[in-house]
KEKE-3310 file (N, C-alpha, C; in steps of 0.2 Angstrom, whole numbers, plus 5000, padded with zeros to 4 digits):
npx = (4954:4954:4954:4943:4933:4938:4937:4920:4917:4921:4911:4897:4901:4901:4888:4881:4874:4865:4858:4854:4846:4832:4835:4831:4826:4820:4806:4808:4802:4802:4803:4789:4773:4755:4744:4728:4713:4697:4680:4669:4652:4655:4658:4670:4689:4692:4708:4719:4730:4744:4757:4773:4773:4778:4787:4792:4805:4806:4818:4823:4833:4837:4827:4813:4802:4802:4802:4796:4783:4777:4767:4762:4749:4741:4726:4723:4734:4728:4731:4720:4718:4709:4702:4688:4684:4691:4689:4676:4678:4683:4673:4658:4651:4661:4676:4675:4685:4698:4711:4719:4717:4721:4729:4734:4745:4751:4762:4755:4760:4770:4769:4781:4780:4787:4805:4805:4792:4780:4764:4759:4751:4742:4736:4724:4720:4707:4698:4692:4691:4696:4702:4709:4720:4727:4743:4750:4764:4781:4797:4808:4821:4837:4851:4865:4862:4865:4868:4867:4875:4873:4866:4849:4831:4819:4802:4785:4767:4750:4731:4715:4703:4686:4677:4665:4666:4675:4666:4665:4654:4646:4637:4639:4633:4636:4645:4660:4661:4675:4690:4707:4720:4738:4755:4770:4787:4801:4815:4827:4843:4839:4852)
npy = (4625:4639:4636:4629:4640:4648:4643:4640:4656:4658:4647:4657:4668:4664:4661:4672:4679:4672:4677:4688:4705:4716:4730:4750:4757:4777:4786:4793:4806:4816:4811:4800:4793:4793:4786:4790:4786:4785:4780:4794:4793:4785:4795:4800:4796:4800:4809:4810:4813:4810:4817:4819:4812:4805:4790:4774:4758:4745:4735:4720:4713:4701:4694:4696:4692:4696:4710:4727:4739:4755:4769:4785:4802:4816:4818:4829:4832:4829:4833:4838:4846:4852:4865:4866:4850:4848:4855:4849:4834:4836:4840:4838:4828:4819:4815:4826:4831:4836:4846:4836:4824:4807:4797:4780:4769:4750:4737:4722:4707:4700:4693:4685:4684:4681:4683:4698:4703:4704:4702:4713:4713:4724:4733:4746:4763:4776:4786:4787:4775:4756:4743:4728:4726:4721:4725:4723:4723:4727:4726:4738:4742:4740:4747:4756:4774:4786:4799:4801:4794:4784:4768:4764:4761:4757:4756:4749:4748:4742:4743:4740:4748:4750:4764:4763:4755:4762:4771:4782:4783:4791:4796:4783:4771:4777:4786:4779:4766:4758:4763:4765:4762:4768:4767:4773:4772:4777:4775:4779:4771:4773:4784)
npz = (5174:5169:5156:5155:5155:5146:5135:5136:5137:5123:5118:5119:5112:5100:5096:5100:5087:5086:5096:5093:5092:5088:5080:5083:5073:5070:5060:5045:5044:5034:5023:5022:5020:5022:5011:5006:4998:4991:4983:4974:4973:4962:4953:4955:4959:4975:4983:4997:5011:5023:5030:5036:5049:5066:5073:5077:5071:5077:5071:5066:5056:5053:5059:5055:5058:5070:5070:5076:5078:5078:5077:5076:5075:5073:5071:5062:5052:5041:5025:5011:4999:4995:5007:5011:5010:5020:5031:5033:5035:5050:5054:5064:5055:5053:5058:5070:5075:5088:5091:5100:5094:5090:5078:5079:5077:5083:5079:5082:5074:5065:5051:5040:5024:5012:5005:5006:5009:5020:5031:5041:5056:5068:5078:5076:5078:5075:5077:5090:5089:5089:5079:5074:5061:5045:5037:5021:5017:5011:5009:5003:5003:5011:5021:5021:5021:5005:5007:5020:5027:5035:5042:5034:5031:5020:5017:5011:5012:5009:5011:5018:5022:5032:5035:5041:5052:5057:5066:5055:5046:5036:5023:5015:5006:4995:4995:4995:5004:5007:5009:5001:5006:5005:5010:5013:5018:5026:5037:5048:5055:5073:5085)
capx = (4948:4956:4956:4935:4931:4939:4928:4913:4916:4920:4905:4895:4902:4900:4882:4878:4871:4859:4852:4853:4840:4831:4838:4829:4825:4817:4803:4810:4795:4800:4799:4784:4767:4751:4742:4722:4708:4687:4675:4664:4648:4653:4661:4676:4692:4694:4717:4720:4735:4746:4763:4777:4772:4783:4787:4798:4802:4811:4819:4826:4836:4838:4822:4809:4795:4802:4801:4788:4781:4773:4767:4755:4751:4738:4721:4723:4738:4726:4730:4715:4720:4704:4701:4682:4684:4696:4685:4671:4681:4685:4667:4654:4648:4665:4680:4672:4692:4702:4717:4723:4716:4728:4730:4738:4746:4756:4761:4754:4762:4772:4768:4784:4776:4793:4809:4805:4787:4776:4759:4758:4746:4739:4729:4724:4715:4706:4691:4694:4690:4703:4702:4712:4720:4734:4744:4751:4772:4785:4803:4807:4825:4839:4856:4867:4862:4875:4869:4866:4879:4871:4859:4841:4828:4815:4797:4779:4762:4744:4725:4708:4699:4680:4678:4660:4667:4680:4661:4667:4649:4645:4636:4638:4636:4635:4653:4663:4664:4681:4696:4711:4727:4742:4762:4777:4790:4809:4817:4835:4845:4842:4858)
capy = (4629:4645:4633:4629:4648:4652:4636:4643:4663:4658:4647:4663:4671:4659:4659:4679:4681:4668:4680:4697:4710:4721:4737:4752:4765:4782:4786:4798:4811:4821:4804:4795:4799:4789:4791:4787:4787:4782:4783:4797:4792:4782:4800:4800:4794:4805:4807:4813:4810:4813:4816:4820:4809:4801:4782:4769:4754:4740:4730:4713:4711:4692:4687:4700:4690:4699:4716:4730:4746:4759:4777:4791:4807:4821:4818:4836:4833:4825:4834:4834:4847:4858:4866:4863:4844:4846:4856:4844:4831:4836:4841:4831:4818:4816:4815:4827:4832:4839:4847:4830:4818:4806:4791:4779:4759:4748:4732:4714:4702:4699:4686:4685:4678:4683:4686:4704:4703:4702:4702:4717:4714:4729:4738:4754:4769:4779:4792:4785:4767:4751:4738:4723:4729:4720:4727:4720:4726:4724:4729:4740:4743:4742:4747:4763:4780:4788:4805:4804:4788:4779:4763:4769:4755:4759:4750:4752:4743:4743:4740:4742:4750:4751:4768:4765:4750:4768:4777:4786:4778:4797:4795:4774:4767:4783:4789:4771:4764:4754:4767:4761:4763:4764:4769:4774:4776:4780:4775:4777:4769:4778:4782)
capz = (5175:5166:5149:5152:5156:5140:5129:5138:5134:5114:5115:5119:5106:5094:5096:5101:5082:5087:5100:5090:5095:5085:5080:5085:5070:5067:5055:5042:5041:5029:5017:5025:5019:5022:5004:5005:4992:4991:4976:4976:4970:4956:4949:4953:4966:4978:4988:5004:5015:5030:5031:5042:5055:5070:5075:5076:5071:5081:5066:5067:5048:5053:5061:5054:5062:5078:5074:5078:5071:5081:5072:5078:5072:5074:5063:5061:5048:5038:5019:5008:4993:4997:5013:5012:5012:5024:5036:5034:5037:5053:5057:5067:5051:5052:5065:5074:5079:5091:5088:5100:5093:5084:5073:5080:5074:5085:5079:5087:5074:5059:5048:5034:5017:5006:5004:5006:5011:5026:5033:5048:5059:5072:5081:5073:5083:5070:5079:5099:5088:5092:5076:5071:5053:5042:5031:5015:5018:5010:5011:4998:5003:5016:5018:5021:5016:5002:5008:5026:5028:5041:5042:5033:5029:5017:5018:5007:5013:5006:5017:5015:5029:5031:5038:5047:5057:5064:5066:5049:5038:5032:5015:5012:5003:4990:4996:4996:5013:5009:5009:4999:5011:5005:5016:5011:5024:5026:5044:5050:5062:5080:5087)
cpx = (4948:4952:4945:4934:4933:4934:4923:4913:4915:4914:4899:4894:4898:4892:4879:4874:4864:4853:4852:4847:4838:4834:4832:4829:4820:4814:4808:4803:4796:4798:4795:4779:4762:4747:4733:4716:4701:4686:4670:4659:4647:4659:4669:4682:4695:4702:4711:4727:4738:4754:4766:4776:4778:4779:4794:4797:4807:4814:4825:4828:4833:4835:4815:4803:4796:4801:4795:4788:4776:4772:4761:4757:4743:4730:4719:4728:4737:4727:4723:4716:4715:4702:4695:4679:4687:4693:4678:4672:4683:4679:4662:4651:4655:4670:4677:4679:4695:4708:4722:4724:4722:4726:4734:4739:4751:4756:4758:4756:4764:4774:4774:4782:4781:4801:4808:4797:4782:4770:4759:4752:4744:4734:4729:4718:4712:4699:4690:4690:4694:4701:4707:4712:4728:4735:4749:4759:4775:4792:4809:4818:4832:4846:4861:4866:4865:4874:4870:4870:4878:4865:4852:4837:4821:4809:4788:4774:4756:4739:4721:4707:4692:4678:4671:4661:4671:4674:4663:4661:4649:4643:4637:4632:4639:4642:4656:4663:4670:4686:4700:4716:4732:4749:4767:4781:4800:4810:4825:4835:4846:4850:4858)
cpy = (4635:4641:4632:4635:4651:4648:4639:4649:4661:4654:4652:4665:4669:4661:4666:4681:4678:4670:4687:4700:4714:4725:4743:4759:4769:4784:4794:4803:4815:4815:4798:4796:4792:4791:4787:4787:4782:4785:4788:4799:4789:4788:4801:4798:4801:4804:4810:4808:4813:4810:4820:4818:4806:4794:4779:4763:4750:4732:4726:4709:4703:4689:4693:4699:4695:4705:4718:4736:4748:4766:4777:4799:4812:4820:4825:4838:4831:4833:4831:4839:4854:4858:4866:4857:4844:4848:4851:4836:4830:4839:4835:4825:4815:4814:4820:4830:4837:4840:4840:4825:4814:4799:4786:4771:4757:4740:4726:4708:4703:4693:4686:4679:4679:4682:4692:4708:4700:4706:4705:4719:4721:4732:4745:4759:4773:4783:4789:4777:4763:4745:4734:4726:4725:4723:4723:4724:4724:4729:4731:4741:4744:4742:4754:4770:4785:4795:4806:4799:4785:4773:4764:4761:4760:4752:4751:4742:4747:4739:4744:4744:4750:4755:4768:4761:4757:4772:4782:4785:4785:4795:4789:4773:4772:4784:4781:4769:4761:4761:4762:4764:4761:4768:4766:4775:4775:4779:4774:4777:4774:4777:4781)
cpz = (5170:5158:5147:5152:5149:5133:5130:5132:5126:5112:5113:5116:5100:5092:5098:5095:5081:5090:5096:5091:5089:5088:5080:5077:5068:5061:5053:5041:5036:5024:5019:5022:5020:5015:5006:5000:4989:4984:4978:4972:4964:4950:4946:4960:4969:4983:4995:5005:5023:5029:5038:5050:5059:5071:5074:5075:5075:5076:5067:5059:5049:5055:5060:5058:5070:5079:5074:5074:5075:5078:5078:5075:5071:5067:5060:5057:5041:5030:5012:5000:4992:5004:5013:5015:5020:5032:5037:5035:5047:5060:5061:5064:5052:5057:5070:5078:5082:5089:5093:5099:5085:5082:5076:5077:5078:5082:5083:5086:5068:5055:5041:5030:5012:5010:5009:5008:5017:5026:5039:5050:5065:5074:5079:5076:5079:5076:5083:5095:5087:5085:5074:5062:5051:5037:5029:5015:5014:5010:5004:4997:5009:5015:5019:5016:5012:5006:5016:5030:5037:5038:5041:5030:5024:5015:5013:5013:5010:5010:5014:5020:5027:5036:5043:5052:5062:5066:5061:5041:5034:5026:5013:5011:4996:4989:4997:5003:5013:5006:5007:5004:5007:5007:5013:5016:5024:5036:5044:5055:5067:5082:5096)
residu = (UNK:UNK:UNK:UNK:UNK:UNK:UNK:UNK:UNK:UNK:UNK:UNK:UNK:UNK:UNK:UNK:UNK:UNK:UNK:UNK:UNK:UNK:UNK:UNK:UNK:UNK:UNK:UNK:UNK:UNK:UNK:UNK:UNK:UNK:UNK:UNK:UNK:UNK:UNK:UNK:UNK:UNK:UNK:UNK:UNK:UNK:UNK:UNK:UNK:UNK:UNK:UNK:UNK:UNK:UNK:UNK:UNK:UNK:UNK:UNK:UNK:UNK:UNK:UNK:UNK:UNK:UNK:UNK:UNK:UNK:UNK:UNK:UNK:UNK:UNK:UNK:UNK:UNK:UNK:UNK:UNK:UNK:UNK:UNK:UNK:UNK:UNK:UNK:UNK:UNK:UNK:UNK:UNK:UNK:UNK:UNK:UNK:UNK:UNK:UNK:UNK:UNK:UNK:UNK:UNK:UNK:UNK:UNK:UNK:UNK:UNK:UNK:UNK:UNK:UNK:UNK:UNK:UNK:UNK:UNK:UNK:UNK:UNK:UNK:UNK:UNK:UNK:UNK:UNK:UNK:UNK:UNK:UNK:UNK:UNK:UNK:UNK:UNK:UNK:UNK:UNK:UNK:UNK:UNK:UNK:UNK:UNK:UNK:UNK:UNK:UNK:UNK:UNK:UNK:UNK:UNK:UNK:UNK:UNK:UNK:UNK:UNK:UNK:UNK:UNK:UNK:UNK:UNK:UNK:UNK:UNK:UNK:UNK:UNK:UNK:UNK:UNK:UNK:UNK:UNK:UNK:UNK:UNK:UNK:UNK:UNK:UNK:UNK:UNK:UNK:UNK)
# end
């Protein structure tokens, strides 16, 4: 009986790499940044962005299809470069924001199309509006940090959004209705 009980336990073993879990890491917000940018008028392209956000991710090195991605963050950290834009932005043509309103992305599916690239599908909450959005990811880098010597992953994705489907038409077709999206982000392994 001792001699099965030991076969069994080493089967277990044997096989526990089969069950591995995603690992659990934190977005680096000082190196995360959302970068965004429309045409205006024809004239010229206009940035904006959003940094130092929180989130995590729930990553699965050996079955990426498994892990997850949840971020949020205040539309009120939105960076426009002029405080003009930036209060008019936040005005009634536009978010109309409170200092609670927030950003939010949780994953719903991940489609691996690479190596080092996938298809992250989500729901994204932009101005109390709920749509289905994929983004074009990929996996820029993983791997121990030399400075901070622990487990850090590095990730980039690019999306298109069409800001009047968020209630965001303002000036469309004059002002571009497709926003270019594109995220950079820094995570290390939670402890």
């Amino acid at each position: 009986m001792t001699r099965f009980a030991t076969l069994a336990a080493l089967a277990v073993l044997a096989a526990a790499p089969a069950f591995a879990e995603a690992e659990k890491y934190t977005l680096d917000a000082s190196h995360s940044q959302i970068v965004f940018s429309y045409n205006h008028l024809g004239y010229s392209t206009n940035w904006g962005m959003f940094s130092g956000f929180n989130g995590e991710i729930m990553f699965d090195q050996a079955n990426p299809a498994a892990s997850a991605v949840t971020v949020s963050f205040p539309v009120k950290t939105m960076l426009t470069g002029w405080q003009e834009r930036f209060d008019h932005f936040m005005s009634a043509d536009f978010f109309g924001a409170t200092d609670e309103e927030m950003v939010t992305f949780t994953s719903t599916a991940i489609e691996v199309t690479g190596d080092t690239t996938a298809k992250i599908t989500g729901d994204l909450t932009l101005n109390d509006v709920t749509k289905s959005v994929v983004l074009d990811a990929v996996l820029n880098q993983v791997g121990d940090h030399p400075m901070a010597a622990k487990p850090w992953a590095g990730f980039s994705a690019t999306t298109t959004l069409v800001r009047s489907e968020f209630g965001l038409g303002e000036f469309a077709p004059f002002v571009s209705d497709e926003v270019q999206v594109q995220i950079s982000i820094e995570a290390m392994k939670a402890e």
